[in-house]
ZAZA-181087 format. One line per field, with one value per residue: residue number from 1; x, y, z of N, C-alpha, C in turn. Coordinates in pm, whole numbers, always signed. Example, Ala and Ser with C-alpha at 12.3 -4.5 7.8 and 13.67 -1.06 7.14 Angstrom:
2
resi 1/2
neast +1319/+1285
nnorth -569/-225
nup +780/+708
caeast +1230/+1367
canorth -450/-106
caup +780/+714
ceast +1320/+1290
cnorth -330/+3
cup +780/+787
END
This chain:
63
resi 1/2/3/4/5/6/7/8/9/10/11/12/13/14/15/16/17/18/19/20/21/22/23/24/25/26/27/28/29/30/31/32/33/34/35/36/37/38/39/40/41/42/43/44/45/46/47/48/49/50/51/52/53/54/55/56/57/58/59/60/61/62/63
neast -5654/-5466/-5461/-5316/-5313/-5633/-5667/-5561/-5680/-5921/-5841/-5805/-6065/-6276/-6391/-6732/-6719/-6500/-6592/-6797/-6669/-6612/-6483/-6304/-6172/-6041/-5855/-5731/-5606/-5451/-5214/-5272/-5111/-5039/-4851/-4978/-5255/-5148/-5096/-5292/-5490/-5345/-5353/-5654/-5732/-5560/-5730/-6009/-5916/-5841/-6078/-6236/-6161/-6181/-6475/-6522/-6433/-6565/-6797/-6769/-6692/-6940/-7133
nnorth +5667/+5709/+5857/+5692/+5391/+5413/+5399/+5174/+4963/+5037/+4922/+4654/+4546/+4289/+4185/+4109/+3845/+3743/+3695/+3544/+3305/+2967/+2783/+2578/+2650/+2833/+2784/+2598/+2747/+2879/+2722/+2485/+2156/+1822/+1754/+1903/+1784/+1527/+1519/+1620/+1377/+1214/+1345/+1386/+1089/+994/+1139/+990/+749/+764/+894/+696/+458/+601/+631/+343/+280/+458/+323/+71/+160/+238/+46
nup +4028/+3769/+3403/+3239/+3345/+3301/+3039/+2958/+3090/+2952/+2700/+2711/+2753/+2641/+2323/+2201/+2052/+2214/+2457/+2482/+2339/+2355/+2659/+2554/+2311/+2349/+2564/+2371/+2251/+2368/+2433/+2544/+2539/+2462/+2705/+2928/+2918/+2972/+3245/+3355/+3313/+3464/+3730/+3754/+3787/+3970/+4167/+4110/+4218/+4435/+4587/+4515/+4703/+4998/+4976/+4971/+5211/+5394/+5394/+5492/+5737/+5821/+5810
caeast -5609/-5401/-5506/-5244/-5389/-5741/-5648/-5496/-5813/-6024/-5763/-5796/-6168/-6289/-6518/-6844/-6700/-6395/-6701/-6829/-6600/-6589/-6369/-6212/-6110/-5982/-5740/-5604/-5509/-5312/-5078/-5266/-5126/-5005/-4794/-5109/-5347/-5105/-5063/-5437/-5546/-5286/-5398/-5763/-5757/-5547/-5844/-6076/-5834/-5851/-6215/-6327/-6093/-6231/-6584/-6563/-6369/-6640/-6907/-6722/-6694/-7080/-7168
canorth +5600/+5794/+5864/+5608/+5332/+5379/+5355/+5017/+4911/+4983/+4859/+4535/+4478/+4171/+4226/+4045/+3731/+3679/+3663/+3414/+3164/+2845/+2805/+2455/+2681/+2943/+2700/+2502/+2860/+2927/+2638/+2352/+2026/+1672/+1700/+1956/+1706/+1393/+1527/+1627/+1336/+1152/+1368/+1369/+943/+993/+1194/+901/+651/+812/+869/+549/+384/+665/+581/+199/+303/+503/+204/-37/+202/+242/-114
caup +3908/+3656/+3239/+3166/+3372/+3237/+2896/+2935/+3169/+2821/+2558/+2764/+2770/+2554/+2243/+2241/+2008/+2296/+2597/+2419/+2304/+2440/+2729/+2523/+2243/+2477/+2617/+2319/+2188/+2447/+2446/+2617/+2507/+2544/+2799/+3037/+2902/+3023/+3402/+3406/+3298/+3558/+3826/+3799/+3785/+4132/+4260/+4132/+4285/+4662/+4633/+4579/+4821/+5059/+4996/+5052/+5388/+5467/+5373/+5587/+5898/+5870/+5773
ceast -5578/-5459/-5427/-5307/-5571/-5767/-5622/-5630/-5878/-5934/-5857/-5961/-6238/-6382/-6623/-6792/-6586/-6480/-6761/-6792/-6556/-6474/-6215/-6125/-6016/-5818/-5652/-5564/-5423/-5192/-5126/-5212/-5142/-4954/-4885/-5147/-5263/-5112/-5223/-5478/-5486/-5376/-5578/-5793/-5720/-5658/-5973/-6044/-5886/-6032/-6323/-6295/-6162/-6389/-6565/-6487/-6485/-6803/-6860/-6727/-6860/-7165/-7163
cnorth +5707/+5771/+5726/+5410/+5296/+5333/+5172/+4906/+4898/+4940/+4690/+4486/+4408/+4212/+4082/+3841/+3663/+3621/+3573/+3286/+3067/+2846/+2696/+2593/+2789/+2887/+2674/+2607/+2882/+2799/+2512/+2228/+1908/+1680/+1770/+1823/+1541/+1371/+1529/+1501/+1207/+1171/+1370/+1169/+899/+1028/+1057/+832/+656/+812/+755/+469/+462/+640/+457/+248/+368/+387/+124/+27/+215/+77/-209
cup +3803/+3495/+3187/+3182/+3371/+3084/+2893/+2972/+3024/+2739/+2593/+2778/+2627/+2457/+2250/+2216/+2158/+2411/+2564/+2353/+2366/+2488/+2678/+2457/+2292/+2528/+2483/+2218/+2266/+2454/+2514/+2546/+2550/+2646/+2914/+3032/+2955/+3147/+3412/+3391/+3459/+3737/+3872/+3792/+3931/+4193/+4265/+4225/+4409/+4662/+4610/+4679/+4956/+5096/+5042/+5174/+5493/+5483/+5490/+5759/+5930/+5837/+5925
END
C-alpha cells in the first residue's frame, strides 16, 4: 500500500460523534425518503403476506 492510499484510509476514519449516531439519523441524511420509505414499506407487507400464507400451509400439512 502506497503513502497516497494511507492517507485517504485515515482522512476517511469516522470521529467518535459519527460511530455513534443513530443508524435512523444516518439514513434520513442521506436522502431516504417517501418514495424508499413507500417500496419498503410495500415490500416488507409482501414478506408478511407470503409468510403467513406459508405458515397456515405449513399448519394444515401438519394438522
Amino acid at each position: 500500500m502506497d503513502a497516497a492510499n494511507r492517507s485517504q484510509q485515515h482522512q476517511a476514519t469516522p470521529s467518535f460523534a459519527e460511530l455513534f449516531t443513530p443508524k435512523l439519523i444516518t439514513v434520513l441524511r442521506e436522502g431516504y425518503g417517501r418514495t424508499k420509505f413507500q417500496a419498503d414499506l410495500v415490500a416488507g407487507l409482501t414478506v408478511a403476506i407470503v409468510a403467513q400464507f406459508h405458515s397456515r400451509l405449513l399448519r394444515g400439512a401438519l394438522a
